[in-house]
C-alpha positions in Angstrom: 0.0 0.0 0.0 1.6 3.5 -1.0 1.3 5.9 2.0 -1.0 9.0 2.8 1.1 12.2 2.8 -0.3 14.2 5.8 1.2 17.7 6.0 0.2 21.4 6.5 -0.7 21.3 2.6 -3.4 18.9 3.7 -3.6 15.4 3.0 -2.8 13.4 -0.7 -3.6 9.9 -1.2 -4.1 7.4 -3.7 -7.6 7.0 -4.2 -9.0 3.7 -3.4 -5.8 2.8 -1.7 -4.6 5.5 1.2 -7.3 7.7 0.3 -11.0 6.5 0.8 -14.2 7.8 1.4 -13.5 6.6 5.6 -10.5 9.1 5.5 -12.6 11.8 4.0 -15.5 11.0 6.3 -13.1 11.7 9.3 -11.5 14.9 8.0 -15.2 16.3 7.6 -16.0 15.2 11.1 -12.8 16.5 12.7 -12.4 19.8 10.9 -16.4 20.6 11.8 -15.3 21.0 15.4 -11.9 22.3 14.4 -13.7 25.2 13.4 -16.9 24.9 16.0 -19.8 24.4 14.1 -19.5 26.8 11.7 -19.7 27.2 7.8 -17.2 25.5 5.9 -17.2 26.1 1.9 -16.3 22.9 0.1 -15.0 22.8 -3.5 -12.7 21.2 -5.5 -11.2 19.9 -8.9 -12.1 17.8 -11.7 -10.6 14.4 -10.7 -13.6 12.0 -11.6 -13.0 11.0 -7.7 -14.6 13.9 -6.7 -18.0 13.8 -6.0 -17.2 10.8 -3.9 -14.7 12.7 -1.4 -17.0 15.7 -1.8 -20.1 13.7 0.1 -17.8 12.4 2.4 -16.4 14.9 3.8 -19.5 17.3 3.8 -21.2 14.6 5.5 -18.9 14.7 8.4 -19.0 18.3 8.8 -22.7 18.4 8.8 -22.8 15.6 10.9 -21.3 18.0 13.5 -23.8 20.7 12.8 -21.9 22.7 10.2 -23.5 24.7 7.1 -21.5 23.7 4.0 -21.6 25.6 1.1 -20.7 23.8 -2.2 -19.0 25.8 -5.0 -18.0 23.0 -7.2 -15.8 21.7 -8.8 -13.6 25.4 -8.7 -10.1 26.2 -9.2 -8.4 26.3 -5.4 -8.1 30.3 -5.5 -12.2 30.2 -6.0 -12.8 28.4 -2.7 -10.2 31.1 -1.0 -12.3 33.8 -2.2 -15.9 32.4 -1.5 -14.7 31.7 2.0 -14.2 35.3 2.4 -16.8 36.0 0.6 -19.5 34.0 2.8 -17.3 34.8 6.1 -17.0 31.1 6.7 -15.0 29.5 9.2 -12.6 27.8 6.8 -12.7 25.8 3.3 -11.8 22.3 2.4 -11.0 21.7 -1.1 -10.7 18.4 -2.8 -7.5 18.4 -5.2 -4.7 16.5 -5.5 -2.8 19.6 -7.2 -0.2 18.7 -9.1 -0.1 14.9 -8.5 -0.6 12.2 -11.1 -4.5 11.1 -12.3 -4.6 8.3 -9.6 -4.1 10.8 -6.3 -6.5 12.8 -4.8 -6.6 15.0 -1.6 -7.9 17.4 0.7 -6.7 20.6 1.3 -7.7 22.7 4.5 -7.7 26.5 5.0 -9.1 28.8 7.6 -11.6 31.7 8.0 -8.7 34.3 6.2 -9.1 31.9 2.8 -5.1 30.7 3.1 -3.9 27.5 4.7 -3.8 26.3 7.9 -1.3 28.2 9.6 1.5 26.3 12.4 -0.5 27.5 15.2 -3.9 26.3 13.8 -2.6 23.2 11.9 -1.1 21.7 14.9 -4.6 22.5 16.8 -6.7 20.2 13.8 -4.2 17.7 14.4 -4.4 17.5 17.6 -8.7 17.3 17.0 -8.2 14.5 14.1 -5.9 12.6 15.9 -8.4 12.2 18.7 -11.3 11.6 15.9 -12.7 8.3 16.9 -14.1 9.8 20.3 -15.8 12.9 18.6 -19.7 12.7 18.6 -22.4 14.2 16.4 -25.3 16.8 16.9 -28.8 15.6 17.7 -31.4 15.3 14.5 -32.8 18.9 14.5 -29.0 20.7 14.9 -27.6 18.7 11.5 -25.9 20.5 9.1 -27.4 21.4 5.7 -25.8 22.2 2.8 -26.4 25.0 0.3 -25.0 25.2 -3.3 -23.1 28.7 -4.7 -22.9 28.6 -8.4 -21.8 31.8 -8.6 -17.9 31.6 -7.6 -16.1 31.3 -9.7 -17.6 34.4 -11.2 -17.5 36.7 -8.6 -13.7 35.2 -7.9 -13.1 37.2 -11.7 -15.1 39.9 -10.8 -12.8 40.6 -7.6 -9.3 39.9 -10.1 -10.3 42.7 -12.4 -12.0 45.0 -9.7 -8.1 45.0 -8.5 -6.1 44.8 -11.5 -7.3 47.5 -13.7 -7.3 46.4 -17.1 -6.7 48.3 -20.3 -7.7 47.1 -23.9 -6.6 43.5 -24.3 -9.1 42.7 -27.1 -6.2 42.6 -29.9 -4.3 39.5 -27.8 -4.5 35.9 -29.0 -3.9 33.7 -26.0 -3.6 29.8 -26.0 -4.4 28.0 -23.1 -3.9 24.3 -21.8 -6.0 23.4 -18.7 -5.8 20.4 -19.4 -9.4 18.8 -18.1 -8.7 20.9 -14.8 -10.8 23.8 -13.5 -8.9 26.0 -15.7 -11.3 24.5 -18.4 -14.1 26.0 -16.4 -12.6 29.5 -15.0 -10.6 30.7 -18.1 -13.4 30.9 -20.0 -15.1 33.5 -18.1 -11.7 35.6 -17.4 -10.4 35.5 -21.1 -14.5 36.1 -22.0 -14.6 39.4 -19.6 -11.4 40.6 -20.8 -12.4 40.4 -24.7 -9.2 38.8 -25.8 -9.5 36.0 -28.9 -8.6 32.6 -26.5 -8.5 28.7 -27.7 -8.4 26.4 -25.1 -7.2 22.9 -25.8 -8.2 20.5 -24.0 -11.2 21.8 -23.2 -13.5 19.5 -21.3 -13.3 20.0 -17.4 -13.2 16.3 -16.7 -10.3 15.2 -14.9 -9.1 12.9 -17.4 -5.8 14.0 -18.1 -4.5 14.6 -21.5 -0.7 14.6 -20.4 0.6 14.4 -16.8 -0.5 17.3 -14.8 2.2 18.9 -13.7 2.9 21.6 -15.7 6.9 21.1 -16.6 8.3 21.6 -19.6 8.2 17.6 -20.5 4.5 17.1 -20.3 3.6 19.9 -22.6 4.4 19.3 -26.1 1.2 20.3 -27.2 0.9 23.4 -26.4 4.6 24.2 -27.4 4.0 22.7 -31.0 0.9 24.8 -31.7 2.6 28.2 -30.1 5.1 27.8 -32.8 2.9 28.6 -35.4 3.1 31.9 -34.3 -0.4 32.6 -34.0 -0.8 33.3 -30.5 1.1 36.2 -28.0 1.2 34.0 -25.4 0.6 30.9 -24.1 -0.6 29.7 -20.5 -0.8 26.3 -18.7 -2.9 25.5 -15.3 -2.3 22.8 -13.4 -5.9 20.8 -11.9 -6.7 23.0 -9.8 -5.7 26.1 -11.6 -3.6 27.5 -9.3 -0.4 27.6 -10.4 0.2 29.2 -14.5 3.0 28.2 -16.6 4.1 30.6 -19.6 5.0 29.6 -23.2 6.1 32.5 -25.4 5.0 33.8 -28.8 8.0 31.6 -30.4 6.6 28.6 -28.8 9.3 28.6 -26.0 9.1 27.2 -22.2 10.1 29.7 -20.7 10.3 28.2 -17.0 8.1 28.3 -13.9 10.0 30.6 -12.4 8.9 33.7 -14.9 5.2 33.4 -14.1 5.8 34.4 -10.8 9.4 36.1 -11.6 7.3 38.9 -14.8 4.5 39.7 -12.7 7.0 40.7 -9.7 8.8 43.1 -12.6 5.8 44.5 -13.8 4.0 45.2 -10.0 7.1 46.4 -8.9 7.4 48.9 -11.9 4.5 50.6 -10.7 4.7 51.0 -7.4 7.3 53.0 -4.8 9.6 49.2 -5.3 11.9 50.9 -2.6 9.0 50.2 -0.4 7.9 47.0 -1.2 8.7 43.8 0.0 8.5 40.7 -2.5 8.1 36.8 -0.5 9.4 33.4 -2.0 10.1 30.6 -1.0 13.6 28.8 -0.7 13.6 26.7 -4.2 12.7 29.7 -6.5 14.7 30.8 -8.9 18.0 33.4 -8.7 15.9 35.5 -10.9 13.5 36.9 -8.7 16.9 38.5 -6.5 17.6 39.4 -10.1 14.5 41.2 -10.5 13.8 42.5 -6.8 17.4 43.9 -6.7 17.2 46.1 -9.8 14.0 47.8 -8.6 16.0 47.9 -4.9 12.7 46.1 -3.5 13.6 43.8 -0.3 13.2 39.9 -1.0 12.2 37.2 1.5 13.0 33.9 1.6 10.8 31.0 3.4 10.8 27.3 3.6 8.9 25.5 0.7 4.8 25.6 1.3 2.2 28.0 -0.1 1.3 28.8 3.4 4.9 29.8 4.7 4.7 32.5 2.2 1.1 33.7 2.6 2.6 34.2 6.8 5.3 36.1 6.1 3.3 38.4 2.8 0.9 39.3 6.1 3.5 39.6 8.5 5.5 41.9 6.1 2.8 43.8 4.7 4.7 42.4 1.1 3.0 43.5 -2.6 3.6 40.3 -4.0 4.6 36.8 -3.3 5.2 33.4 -4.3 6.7 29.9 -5.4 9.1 29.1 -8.7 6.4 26.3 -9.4 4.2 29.0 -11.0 2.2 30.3 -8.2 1.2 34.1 -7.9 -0.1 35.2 -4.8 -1.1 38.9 -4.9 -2.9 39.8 -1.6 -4.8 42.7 -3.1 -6.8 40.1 -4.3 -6.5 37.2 -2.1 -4.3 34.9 0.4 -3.6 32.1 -1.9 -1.8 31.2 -5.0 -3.8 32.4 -8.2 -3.6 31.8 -12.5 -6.2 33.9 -12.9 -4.4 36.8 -11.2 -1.1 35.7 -13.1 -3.0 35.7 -16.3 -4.4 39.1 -15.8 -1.2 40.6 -15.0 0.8 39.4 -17.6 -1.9 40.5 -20.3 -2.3 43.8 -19.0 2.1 44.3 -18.8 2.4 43.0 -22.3 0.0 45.5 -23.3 0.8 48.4 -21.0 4.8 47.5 -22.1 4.1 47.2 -25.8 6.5 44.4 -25.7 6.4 40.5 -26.3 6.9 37.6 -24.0 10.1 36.8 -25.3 11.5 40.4 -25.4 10.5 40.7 -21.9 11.9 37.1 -20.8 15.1 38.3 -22.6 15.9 41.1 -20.2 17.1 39.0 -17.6 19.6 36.6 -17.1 18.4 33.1 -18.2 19.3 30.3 -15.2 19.9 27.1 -16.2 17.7 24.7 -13.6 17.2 20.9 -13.2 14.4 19.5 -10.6 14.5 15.8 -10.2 12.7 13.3 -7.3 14.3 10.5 -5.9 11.9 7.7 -4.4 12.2 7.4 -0.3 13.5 3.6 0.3 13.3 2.2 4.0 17.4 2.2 3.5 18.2 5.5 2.6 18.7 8.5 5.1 18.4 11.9 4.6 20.5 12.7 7.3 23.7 11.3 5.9 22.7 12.9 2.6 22.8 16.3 4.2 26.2 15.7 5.7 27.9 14.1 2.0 26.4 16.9 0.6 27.7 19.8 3.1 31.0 17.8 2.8 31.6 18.0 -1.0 30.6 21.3 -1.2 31.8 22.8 1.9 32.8 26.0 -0.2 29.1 27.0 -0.1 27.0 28.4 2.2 24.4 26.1 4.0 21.0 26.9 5.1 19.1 24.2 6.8 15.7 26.1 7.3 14.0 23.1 5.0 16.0 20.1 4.3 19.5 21.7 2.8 20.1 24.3 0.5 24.0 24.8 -0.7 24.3 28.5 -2.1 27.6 29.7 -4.1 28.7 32.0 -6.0 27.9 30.5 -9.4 25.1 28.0 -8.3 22.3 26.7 -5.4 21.4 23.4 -4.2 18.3 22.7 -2.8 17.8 18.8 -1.0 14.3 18.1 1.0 11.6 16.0 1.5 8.9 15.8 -0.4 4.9 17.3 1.7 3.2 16.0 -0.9 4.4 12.6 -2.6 6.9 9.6 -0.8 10.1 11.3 -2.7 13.2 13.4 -1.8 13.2 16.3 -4.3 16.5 18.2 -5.8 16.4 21.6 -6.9 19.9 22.9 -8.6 20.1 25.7 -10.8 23.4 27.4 -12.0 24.7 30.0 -14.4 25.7 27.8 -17.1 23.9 24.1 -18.0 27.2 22.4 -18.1 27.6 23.5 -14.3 23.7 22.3 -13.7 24.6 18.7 -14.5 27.5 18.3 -12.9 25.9 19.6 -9.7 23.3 17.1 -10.7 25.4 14.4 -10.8 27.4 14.1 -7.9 23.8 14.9 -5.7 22.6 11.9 -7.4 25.8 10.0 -6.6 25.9 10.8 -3.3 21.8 9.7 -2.8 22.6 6.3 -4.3 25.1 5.5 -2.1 23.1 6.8 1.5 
């Protein structure tokens, strides 16, 4: 049997293997009294699991007398908003993210729309852990549920009420969802906005065309029809819509990092930068210092997690923030990572610019980076990977906030445990590709022989 992640990012699972409708069940009943009774919004993405999670876990929360409110089947960032939007006590949203067609999960956030944070996440532990002796209401104090079919557009409503947008009509945008909630949100952005879209494919049914992670080896299909030069950009959700990937007018990958790395330049060339303080997390790219430093912003660094970053943006006061993997989170509009705010930001600077994607990627200094995953095995241990690794590059400078990360002069490591997936994940990215691989190689060398 493969093993349920459990982490602040909520819970993934195989479905029908670690993850079942019991688990769900439990979660429902366990974050009800987490948050007291109160309302919970539950959404979620396309996987064809879930309705079945769905009903689970809304009939554990109104077992314990709370009012759920259904969205959908929404991109992520839609739930954040509506639970703002209906003052609820938190959200739980059904998504496996990123993770392969066979996973599903549940995510968990609080009354602010963002993720559990430490404090709060240890206290619904504590709750689920002790799940099996938590009771239900009496028959007149059940729960009942109530649907909202109007999220996702009042989640665009709020992006452009923020982002003022000027005439975008004359853009030609290509866009892979890829059966996710993308399918279902784009639509209505790309629709508002005026711009001539084609979305391939389009159907919102969580069968997968191609893997859904959105890296550069899953998406030949959207790369091949960008190179007919027919398009001015080209954007990739993942499920649950929000992270965005960018494909140029060329047809180029441009990387994960320059979703979140272009929208930081543009937001930062129109406010006072010299005020403004710009959050990532630890395996983003050298690009974003590139980019903070020449508007003489201040950049902040936290360990990997949506909800690490979204802590320090409110802690900070910061303008913008973020993850390499594609995720924009702008609190102006909300607590959480966002494609719809990534889409509308890079439409309205290639307009407001006058400039392409590419002429725009081209300004700054192109990293070469490698990510790979290494499957955990019952032999191998992380801590004598940390201490090979510190060894052979004891000219760098370590940081051991989340797992390892080796910075030099030329090139950063990044070594840590998957929250998501049984895997330990390497991030390397250097100045030169030649450098990359090397790096690469001796991490790799030095895991095999743990």
């Amino acid at each position: 049997m493969a093993e349920l992640i459990v982490s602040q990012s909520g819970m993934r699972g195989i479905v029908g293997d670690t993850l079942t409708p019991y688990i769900a069940l439990d979660v429902g009943v366990a974050f009800g009294h987490f948050v007291s009774g109160g309302t919970v919004v539950v959404g979620g993405d396309t996987r064809p699991s879930h309705a079945m999670l769905k009903q689970a876990v809304m009939a554990g929360l109104m077992s314990v007398g709370c009012a759920v409110i259904d969205v959908g089947k929404v991109p992520t960032p839609t739930v954040q908003q509506a639970i703002r939007h209906h003052r609820a006590m938190g959200g739980i949203v059904i998504t496996a993210s990123h993770n392969p067609a066979p996973w599903n999960g549940l995510k968990l956030m609080q009354a602010s729309g963002c993720f559990l944070d430490d404090e709060a996440y240890d206290q619904f532990q504590t709750v689920y852990q002790n799940r099996h002796q938590l009771t239900g209401v009496a028959w007149d104090r059940v729960g009942q549920c109530t649907e909202d079919p109007d999220a996702i557009k009042r989640h665009v409503d709020r992006v452009l009420s923020v982002i003022n947008m000027p005439d975008v009509s004359h853009l030609s945008v290509l866009v892979d969802a890829n059966h996710g909630t993308g399918c279902v949100a784009t639509p209505i952005l790309l629709e508002a906005l005026g711009v001539q879209y084609t979305l391939i494919q389009p159907d919102g049914d969580g069968y997968f065309s191609h893997p859904p992670e959105p890296i550069r080896a899953n998406l030949d299909a959207i790369v091949h029809r960008m190179q007919s030069g027919s398009y001015d950009i080209g954007f990739v959700q993942d499920p649950d819509a929000d992270r965005l990937v960018i494909v140029d007018e060329c047809g180029r990958y441009i990387g994960e990092d320059y979703t979140l790395g272009l929208c930081v330049d543009y937001l930062l060339s129109t406010h006072k930068a010299s005020d403004s303080t710009v959050v990532v997390n630890l395996s983003t790219s050298a690009l974003l210092h590139d980019i903070v430093a020449s508007h003489q912003a201040q950049l902040i660094e936290t360990k990997i997690g949506e909800t690490h970053v979204t802590q320090a943006l409110m802690k900070h006061r910061g303008l913008v923030g973020g993850e390499g993997n594609g995720g924009v989170i702008y609190p102006e509009v909300g607590w959480g990572r966002d494609s719809l705010v990534g889409m509308a930001l890079l439409l309205k600077a290639l307009v407001s610019q006058s400039i392409s994607v590419s002429q725009w990627a081209n300004r700054f200094h192109r990293y070469e980076f490698l990510k790979e995953s290494v499957p955990v095995t019952a032999s191998m241990n992380l801590n004598v990977v940390i201490q090979t690794l510190k060894q052979q590059f004891s000219e760098y400078r370590a940081n051991h906030s989340d797992g390892l990360k080796l910075m030099g002069n030329n090139a950063w490591i990044h070594v840590r445990s998957s929250n998501t997936e049984p895997i330990i994940r390497i991030f390397i990215e250097a100045k030169t590709q030649e450098l990359c691989r090397n790096i690469m190689a001796k991490v790799k060398t030095v895991m095999a022989n743990a």
